[in-house]
Structures are given as C-alpha cells and as structure tokens.
C-alpha positions in Angstrom: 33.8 35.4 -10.6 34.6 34.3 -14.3 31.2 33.8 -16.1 32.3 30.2 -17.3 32.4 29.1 -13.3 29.2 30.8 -12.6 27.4 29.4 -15.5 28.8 25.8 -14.7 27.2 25.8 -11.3 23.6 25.1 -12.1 25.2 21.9 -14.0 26.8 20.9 -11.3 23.7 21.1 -9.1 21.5 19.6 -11.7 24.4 16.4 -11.4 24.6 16.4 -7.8 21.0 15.9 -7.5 20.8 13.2 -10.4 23.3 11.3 -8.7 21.9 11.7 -5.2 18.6 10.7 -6.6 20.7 7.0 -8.3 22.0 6.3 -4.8 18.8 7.2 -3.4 17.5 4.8 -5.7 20.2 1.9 -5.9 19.8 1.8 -1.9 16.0 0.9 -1.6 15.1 -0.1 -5.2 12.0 -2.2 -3.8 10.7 0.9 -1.6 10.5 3.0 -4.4 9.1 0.6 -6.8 6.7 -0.1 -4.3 5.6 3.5 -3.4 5.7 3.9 -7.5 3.4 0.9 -8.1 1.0 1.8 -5.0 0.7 5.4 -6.0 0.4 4.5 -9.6 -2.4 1.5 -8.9 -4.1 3.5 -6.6 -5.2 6.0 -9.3 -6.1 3.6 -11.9 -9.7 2.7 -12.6 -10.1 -0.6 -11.5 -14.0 -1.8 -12.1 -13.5 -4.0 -15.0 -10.9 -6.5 -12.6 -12.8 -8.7 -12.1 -14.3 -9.3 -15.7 -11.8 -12.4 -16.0 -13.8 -14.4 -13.5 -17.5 -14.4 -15.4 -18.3 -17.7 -16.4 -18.4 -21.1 -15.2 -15.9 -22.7 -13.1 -14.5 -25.9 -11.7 -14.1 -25.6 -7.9 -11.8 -27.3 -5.8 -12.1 -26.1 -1.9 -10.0 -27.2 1.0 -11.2 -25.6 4.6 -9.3 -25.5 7.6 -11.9 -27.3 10.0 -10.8 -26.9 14.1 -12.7 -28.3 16.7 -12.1 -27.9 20.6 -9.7 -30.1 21.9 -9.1 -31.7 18.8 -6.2 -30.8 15.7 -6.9 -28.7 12.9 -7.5 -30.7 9.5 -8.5 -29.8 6.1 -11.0 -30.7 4.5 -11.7 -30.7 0.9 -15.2 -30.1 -1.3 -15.8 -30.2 -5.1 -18.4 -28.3 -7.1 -18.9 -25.7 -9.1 -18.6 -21.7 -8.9 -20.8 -19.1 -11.7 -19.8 -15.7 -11.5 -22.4 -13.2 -13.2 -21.1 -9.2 -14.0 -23.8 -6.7 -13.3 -24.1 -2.9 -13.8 -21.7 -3.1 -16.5 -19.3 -4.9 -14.8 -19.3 -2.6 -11.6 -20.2 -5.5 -9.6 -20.8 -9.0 -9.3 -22.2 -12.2 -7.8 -20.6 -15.5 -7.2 -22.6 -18.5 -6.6 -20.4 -21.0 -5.0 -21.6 -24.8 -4.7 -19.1 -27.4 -3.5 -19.6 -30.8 -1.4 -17.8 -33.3 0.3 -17.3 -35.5 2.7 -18.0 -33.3 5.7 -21.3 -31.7 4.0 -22.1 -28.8 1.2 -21.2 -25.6 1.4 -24.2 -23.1 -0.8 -22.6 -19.5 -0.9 -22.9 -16.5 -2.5 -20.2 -13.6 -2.6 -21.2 -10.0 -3.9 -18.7 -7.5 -5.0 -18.9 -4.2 -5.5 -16.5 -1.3 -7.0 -16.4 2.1 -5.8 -15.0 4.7 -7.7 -14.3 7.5 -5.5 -11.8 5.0 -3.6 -10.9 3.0 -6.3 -11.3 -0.2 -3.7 -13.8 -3.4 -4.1 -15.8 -4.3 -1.3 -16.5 -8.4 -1.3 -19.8 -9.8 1.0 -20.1 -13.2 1.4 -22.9 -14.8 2.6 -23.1 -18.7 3.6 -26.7 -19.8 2.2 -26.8 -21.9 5.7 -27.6 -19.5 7.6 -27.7 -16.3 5.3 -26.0 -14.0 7.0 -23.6 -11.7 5.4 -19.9 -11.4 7.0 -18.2 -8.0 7.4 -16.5 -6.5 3.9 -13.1 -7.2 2.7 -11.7 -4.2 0.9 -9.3 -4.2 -1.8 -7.8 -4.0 -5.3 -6.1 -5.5 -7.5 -2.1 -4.8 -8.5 -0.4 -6.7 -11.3 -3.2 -9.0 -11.7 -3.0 -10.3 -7.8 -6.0 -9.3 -5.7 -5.8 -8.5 -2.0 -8.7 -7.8 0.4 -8.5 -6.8 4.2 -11.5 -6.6 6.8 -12.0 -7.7 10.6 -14.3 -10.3 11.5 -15.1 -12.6 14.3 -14.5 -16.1 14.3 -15.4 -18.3 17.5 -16.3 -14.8 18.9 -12.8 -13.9 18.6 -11.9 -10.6 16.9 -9.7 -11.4 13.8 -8.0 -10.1 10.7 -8.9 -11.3 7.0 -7.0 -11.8 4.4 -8.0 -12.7 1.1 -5.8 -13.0 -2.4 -6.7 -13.9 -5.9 -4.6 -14.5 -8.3 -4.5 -16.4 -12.0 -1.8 -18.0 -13.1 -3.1 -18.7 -16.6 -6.5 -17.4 -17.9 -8.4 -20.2 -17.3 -7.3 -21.4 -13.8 -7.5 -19.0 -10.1 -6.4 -19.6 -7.2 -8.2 -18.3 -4.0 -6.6 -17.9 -0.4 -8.1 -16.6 2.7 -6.2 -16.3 6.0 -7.2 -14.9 9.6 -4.6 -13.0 12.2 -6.1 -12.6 15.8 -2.4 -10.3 16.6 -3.4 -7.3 14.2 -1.8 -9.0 10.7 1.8 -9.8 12.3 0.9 -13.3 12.0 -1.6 -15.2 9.6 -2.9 -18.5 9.6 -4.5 -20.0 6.1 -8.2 -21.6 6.7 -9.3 -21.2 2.7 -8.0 -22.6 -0.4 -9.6 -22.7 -3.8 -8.6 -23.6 -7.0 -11.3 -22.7 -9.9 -10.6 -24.0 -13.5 -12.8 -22.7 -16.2 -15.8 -24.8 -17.3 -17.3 -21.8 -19.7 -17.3 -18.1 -20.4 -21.2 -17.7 -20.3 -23.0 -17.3 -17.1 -26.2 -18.7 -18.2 
C-alpha cells in the first residue's frame, strides 16, 4: 500500500465522523441543544437566582377557585409581596399579602438551595392555617424557573408545576399548575404578576 493512501486514511476518518456528527446534529438540533443546556445548567452554581427577587413588590394574584357542582372561576387579589435573602443569599423568605373580593390570602414561601444537587426546594405555608405544603424542586435555566413536587388537593394526589420568569427586571410573572394524570396534562390554578415597589427589604 503507497504510504500517501495510508496516511490519507486517518483524514478520511477524522471527515467521516465530522460529517456524521453535522447530520447527527442538523437532524435533532433542539435535542442536542437541550441535552447541552441541561447538562451545562445542571453543573452550574445556582444559589444567587433568586437574588433578583429581594425587595418590595406589587402583587397582582388571580386563583382558580372550584367548588362542587359549580364552574371554575378566577378570582383576583391585590397586595403586596417582600422577599428577604438570608445566609448570604442561600435562601429566602417571601411574605406574600394580597386581598380581594373573596378574602385575604397571608403566606409565606421559604426557599432553600442545595449545593450538592444544585436544585431549590420552595415551602409554602398559608398563614390560615400554617401548614407547610410538600416541596417543589427546581432550578433555574436561562433566567425561567421551574419547580416540580406532588401534592394533594381535595385529597386528590396531584402534580405541581410552578414557573418564574421576568420579562424585564422590575416585573415577574408567577404560574402554578396541577396534573392529577402524572404531568401529561396541566391545568393553571395560580397567576401572579409582581412589579417592583423597592429594592430594600426593610
């Protein structure tokens, strides 16, 4: 075999697999870019993401109300939500404080990083009654939150969803959504709108 042709071969493979890689590529762009950015997110610290929320905000709620035998309607509250970093901004507390027609709702909402998982844990308690729900877990990718625990609601097993996400610095959105079929389906009982009132907590 002339040298040239057997020098020329590890080229050629080198090619191949370049090119098989592009078409690998060019077929499921968003896979890869997924996998890439999960991967990639999922080995970055994450326990200053939610330093854009201390302060003072405006809060606009509407809540999915449903009653037996009767339709679903929303119903909306105004107040106020303060968001205090603690432990260096490790974790958190939101104290939420809206009313409306259909009565106040007090809360408060605790959330706490863990580094060996990278994930934040929310807790939310309703001052009502004071009892803390089960954890969402989650973290934040390109600036969007997303949280995932199971809960009961009308002693129904469900699926909780819940996403953050700013548009501009000074205005958040907030959705929650519950799935009794495992997370094929999801229904939205929780919007929020916060715009900011102030940076300090005070």
């Amino acid at each position: 075999m002339p040298s040239s042709e057997a020098a020329s071969r590890p080229t050629l493979a080198l090619c191949a697999g370049a090119l098989a890689a592009l078409l690998a590529l060019a077929a499921s762009p968003c896979g890869v870019v997924q996998a890439a950015t999960a991967q990639a997110t999922a080995g970055r610290d994450g326990q200053r993401d939610f330093d854009f929320e201390t302060g003072l905000w405006r809060t606009q709620v509407r809540r999915l109300a449903a009653s037996p035998g009767a339709a679903p309607r929303w119903r909306e509250y105004t107040g106020t939500t303060r968001v205090v970093a603690v432990h260096g901004g490790r974790a958190n507390l939101a104290e939420l404080a809206v009313a409306g027609p259909a009565g106040r709702i007090d809360g408060v909402a605790l959330r706490l990083y863990e580094p060996a998982t990278r994930l934040w844990r929310i807790h939310y308690a309703n001052l009502r009654d004071g009892a803390l729900t089960a954890p969402l877990a989650g973290r934040f990718v390109d600036g969007r939150g997303e949280f995932f625990g199971d809960d009961r609601l009308d002693g129904r097993p469900v699926r909780v969803r819940f996403r953050i996400h700013c548009p501009h610095a000074d205005r958040c959105l907030f959705e929650q959504a519950v799935s009794t079929d495992g997370g094929r389906r999801w229904q939205v009982n929780w919007l929020a709108t916060d715009t900011r009132l102030g940076h300090g907590a005070g």
